[in-house]
C-alpha positions as a Python dict, from the first residue, in 0.01 Angstrom:
ca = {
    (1, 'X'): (0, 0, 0),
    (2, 'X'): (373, -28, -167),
    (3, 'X'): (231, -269, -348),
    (4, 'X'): (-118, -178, -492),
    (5, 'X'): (100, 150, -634),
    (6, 'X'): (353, -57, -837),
    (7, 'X'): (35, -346, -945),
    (8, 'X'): (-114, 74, -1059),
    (9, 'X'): (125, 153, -1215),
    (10, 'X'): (226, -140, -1440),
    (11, 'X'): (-140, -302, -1488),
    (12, 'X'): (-417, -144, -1711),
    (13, 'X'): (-668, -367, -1541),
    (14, 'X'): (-625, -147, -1220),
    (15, 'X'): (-612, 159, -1331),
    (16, 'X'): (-941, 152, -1503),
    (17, 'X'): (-1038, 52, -1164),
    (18, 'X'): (-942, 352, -1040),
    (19, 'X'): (-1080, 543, -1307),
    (20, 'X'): (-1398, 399, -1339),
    (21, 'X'): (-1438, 471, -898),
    (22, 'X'): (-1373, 826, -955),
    (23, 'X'): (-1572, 848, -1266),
    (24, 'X'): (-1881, 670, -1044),
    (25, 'X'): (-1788, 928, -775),
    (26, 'X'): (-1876, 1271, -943),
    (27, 'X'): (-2208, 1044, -1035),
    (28, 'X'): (-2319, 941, -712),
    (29, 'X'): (-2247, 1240, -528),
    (30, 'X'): (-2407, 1439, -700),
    (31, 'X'): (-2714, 1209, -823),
    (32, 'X'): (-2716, 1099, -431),
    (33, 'X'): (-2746, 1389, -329),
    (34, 'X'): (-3055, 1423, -474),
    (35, 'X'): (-3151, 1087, -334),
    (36, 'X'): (-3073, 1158, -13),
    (37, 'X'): (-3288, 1526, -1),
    (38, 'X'): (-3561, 1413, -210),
    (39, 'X'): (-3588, 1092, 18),
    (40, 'X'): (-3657, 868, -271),
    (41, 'X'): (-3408, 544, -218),
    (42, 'X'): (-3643, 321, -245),
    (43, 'X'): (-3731, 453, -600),
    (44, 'X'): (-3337, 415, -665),
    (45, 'X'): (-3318, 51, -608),
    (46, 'X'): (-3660, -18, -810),
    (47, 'X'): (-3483, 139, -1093),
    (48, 'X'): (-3100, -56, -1003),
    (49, 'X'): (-3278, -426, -969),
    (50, 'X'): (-3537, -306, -1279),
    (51, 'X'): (-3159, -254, -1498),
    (52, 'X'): (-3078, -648, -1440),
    (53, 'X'): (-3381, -745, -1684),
    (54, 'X'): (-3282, -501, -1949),
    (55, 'X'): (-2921, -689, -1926),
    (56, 'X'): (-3018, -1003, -1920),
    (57, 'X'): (-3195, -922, -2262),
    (58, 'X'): (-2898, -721, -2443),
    (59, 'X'): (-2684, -1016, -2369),
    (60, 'X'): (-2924, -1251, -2496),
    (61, 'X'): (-2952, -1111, -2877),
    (62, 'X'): (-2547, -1033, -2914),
    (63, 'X'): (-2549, -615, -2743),
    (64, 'X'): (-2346, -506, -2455),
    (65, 'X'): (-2539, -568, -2120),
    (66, 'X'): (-2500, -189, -2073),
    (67, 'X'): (-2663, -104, -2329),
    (68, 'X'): (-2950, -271, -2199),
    (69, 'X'): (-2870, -127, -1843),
    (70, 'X'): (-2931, 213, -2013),
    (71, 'X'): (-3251, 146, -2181),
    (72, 'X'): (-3438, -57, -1876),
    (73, 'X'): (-3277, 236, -1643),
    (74, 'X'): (-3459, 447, -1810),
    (75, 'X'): (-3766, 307, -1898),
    (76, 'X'): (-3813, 168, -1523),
    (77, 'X'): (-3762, 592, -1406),
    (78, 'X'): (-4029, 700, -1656),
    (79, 'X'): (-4250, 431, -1494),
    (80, 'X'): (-4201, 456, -1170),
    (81, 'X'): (-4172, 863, -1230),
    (82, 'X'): (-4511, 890, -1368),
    (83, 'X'): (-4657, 642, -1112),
    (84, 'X'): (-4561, 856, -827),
    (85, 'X'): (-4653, 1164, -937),
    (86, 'X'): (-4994, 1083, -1077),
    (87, 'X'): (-5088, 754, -868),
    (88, 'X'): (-4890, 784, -520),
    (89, 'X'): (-5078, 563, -351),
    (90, 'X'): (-4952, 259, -580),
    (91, 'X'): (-4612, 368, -577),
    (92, 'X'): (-4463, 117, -373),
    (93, 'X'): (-4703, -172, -498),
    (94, 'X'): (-4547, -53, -858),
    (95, 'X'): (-4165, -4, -729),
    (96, 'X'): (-4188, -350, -543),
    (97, 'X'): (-4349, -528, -922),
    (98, 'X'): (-4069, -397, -1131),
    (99, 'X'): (-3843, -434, -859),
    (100, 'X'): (-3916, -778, -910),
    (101, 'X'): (-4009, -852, -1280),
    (102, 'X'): (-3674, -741, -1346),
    (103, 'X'): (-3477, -948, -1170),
    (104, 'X'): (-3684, -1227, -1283),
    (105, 'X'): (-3667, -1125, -1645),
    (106, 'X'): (-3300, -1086, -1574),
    (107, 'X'): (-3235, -1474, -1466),
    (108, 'X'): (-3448, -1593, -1735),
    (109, 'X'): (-3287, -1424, -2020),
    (110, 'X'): (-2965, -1495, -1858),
    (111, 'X'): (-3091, -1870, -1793),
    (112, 'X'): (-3207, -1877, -2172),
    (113, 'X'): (-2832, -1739, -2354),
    (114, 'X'): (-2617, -1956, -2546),
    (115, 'X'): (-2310, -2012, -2397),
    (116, 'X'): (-2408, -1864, -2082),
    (117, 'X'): (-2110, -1592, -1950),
    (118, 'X'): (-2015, -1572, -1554),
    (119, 'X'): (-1892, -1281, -1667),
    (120, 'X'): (-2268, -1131, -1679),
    (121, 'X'): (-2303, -1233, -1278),
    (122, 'X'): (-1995, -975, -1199),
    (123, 'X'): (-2279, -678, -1261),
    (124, 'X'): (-2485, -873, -954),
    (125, 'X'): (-2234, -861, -749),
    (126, 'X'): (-1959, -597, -867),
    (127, 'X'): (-1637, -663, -1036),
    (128, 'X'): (-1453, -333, -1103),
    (129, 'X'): (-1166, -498, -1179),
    (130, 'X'): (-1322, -658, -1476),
    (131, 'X'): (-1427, -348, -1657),
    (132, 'X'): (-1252, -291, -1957),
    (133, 'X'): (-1163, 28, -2133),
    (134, 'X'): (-1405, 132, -2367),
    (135, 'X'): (-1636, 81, -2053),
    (136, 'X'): (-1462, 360, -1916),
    (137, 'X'): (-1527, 602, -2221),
    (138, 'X'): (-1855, 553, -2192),
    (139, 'X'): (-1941, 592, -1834),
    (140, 'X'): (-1714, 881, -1905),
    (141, 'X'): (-1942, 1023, -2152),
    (142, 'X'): (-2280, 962, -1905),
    (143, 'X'): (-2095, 1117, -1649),
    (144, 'X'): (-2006, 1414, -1853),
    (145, 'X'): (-2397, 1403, -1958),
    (146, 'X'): (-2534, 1434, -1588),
    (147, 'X'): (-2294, 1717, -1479),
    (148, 'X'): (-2395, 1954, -1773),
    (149, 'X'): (-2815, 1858, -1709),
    (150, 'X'): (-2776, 1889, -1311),
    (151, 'X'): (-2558, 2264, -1442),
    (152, 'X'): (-2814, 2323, -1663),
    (153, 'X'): (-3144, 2263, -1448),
    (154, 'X'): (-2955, 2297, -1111),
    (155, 'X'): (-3260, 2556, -1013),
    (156, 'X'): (-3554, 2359, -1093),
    (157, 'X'): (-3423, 2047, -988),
    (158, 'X'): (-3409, 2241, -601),
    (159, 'X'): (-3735, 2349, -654),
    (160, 'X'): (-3890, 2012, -718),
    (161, 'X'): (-3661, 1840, -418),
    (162, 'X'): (-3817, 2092, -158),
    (163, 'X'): (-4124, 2212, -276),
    (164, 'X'): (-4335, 2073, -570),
    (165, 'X'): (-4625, 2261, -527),
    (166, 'X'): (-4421, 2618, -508),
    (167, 'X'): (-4277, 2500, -853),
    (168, 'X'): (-4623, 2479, -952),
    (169, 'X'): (-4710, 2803, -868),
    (170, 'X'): (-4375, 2964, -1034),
    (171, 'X'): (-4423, 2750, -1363),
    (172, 'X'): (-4173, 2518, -1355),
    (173, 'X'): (-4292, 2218, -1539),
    (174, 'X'): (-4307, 1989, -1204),
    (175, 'X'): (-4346, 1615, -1415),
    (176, 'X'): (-4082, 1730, -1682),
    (177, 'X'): (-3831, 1843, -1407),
    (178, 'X'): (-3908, 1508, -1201),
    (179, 'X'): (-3907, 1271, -1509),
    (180, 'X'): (-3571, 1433, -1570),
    (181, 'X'): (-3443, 1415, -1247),
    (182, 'X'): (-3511, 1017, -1222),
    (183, 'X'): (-3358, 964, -1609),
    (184, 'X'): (-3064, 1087, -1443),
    (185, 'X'): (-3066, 869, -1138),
    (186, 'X'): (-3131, 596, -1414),
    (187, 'X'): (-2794, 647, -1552),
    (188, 'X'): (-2610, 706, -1223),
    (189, 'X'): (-2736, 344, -1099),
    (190, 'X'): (-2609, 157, -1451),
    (191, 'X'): (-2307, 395, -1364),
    (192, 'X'): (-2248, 243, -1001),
    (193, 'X'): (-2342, -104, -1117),
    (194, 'X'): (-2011, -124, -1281),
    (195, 'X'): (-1810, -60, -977),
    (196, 'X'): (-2041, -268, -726),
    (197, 'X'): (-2329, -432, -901),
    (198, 'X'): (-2629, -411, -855),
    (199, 'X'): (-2752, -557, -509),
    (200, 'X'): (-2458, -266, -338),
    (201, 'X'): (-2560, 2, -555),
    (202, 'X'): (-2816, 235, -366),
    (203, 'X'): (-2559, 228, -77),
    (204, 'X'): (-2280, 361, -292),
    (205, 'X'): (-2516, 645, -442),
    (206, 'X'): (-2698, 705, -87),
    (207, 'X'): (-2392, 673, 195),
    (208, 'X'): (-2161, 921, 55),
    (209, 'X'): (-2420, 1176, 23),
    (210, 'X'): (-2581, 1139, 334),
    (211, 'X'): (-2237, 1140, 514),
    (212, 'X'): (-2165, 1511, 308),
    (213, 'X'): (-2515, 1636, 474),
    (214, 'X'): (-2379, 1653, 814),
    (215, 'X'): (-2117, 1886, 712),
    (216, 'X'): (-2226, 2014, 381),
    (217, 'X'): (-2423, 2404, 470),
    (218, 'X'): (-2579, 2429, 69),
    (219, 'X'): (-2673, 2147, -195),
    (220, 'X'): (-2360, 2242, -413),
    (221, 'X'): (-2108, 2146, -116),
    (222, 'X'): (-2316, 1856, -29),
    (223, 'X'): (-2251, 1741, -418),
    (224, 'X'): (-1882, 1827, -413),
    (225, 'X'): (-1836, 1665, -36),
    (226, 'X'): (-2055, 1364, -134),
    (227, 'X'): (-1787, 1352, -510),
    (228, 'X'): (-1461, 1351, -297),
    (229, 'X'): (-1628, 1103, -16),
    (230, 'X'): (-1729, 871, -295),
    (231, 'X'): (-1340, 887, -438),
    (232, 'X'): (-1201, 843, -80),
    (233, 'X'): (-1457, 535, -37),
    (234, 'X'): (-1374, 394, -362),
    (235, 'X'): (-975, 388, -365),
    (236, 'X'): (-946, 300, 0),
    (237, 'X'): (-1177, -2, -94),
    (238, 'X'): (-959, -111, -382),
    (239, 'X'): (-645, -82, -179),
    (240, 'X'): (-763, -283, 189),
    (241, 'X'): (-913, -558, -89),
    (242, 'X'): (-591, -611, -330),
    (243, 'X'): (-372, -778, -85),
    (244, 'X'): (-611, -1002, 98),
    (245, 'X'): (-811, -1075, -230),
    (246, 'X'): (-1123, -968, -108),
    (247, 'X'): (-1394, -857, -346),
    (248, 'X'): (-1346, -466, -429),
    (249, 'X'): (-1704, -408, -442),
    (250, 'X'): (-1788, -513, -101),
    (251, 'X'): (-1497, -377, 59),
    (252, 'X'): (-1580, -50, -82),
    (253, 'X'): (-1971, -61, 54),
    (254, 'X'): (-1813, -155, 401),
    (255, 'X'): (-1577, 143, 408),
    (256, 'X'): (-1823, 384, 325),
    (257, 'X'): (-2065, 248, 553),
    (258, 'X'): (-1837, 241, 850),
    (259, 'X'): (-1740, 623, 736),
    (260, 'X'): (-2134, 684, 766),
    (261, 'X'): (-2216, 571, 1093),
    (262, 'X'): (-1902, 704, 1226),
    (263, 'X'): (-1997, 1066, 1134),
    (264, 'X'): (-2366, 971, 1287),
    (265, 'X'): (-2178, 885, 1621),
    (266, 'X'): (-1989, 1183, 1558),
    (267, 'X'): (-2240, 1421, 1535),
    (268, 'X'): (-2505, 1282, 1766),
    (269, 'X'): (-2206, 1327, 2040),
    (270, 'X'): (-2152, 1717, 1903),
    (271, 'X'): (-2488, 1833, 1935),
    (272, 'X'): (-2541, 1657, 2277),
    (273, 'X'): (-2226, 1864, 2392),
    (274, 'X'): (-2384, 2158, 2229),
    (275, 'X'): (-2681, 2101, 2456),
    (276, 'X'): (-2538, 2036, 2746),
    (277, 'X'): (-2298, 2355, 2733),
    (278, 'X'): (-2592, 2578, 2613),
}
């Protein structure tokens, strides 16, 4: 522990670490909190695997693979958006394609570049150690862009999670609002992706949340439990992996998933005491 706080204090490397897990932890719990109510993970990791094409491309003509992150993320939620609302019988047969074209687009494109990077395999995997500081202005700035929409449209988002056809009925543009609400999932993922790539992704944005609902009594604390769960999850993970040199990404998705079942023991023991007292 000693030692992580001096390597924090005297290497830049780390503390964008640091950053960058609190950054992805206002993100994910409050995108995952959506997730979580709206019961749509499986549309979350079409959208994370779909981001690995879009990469794979960027890097091949010269941009930043994030860029490309941002544009597939986006593109993929649109899809898959419009899919579900319109065709919902072929949602999963769609989810499961681009779930797949992606990654295979990904490899190829990746397979295909000049010079071919290792660095590019970190966003597979996770390597938050490896992201560098302009990274962290602009995952600052799409962080700063989902907090002011989910403000903004806070009301018809919660009408769309729990009732779509009462939004109907009360005007609210249901495919706008939905559309919306999955652009913004789209950005969370290429968000999370830098901190633990893309095959640990939908557990970062899903296990915080869904620990916050046992505890949470309204969507807003959910969101702010879910933030400071995420935060706890993340630091703890960098500090167990520094010393034994164990990938940050992984040891973060174990802590929080450990945290998760935990509260499930937890409170499947409460409300069996509850019963047995009432």
């Amino acid at each position: 522990m000693f030692e992580f706080v001096e390597v924090l204090k005297s290497h830049g490397f780390m503390q964008n670490a640091v950053i960058i897990g609190l950054l992805a932890s206002v993100a994910c719990g409050v995108m995952g909190t959506y997730v979580v109510v709206k019961r749509i993970v499986f549309i979350s990791g079409g959208i994370s695997h779909t981001v690995l094409g879009g990469m794979g491309i960027a890097y091949y003509y010269g941009y930043h693979p994030i860029h490309g992150a941002v544009v597939s993320a986006l593109v993929a939620a649109v899809v898959i958006g419009l899919v579900s609302l319109r065709y919902h019988q072929y949602e999963d047969t769609i989810i499961g394609a681009l779930w797949a074209i992606g990654m295979a687009v990904g490899i190829l494109f990746i397979y295909k570049t000049p010079g071919y990077s290792i660095d590019l395999m970190s966003y597979l995997f996770g390597n938050i150690l490896m992201v560098k500081r302009e990274s962290v202005y602009l995952l600052a700035s799409l962080d700063a862009l989902i907090v002011v929409l989910v403000f903004l449209f806070y009301k018809r988002f919660l009408a769309v999670c729990f009732d779509e056809e009462y939004s109907q009925l009360q005007g609210i543009g249901v495919v706008t609002t939905y559309l919306l609400l999955l652009c913004l999932i789209a950005l969370t993922v290429v968000i999370l992706i830098q901190v633990v790539g893309i095959i640990l992704v939908i557990a970062l944005l899903t296990l915080p949340a869904a620990t916050a609902r046992y505890y949470a009594r309204s969507l807003v604390q959910m969101m702010i439990l879910a933030s400071f769960l995420g935060a706890a999850f993340t630091t703890s993970g960098l500090i167990v992996s520094y010393q034994p040199d164990l990938p940050a990404g992984a040891t973060i998705i174990l802590i929080a998933g450990l945290a998760y079942l935990l509260a499930t023991v937890f409170k499947g023991l409460t409300l069996r005491f509850h019963g047995r007292r009432d």
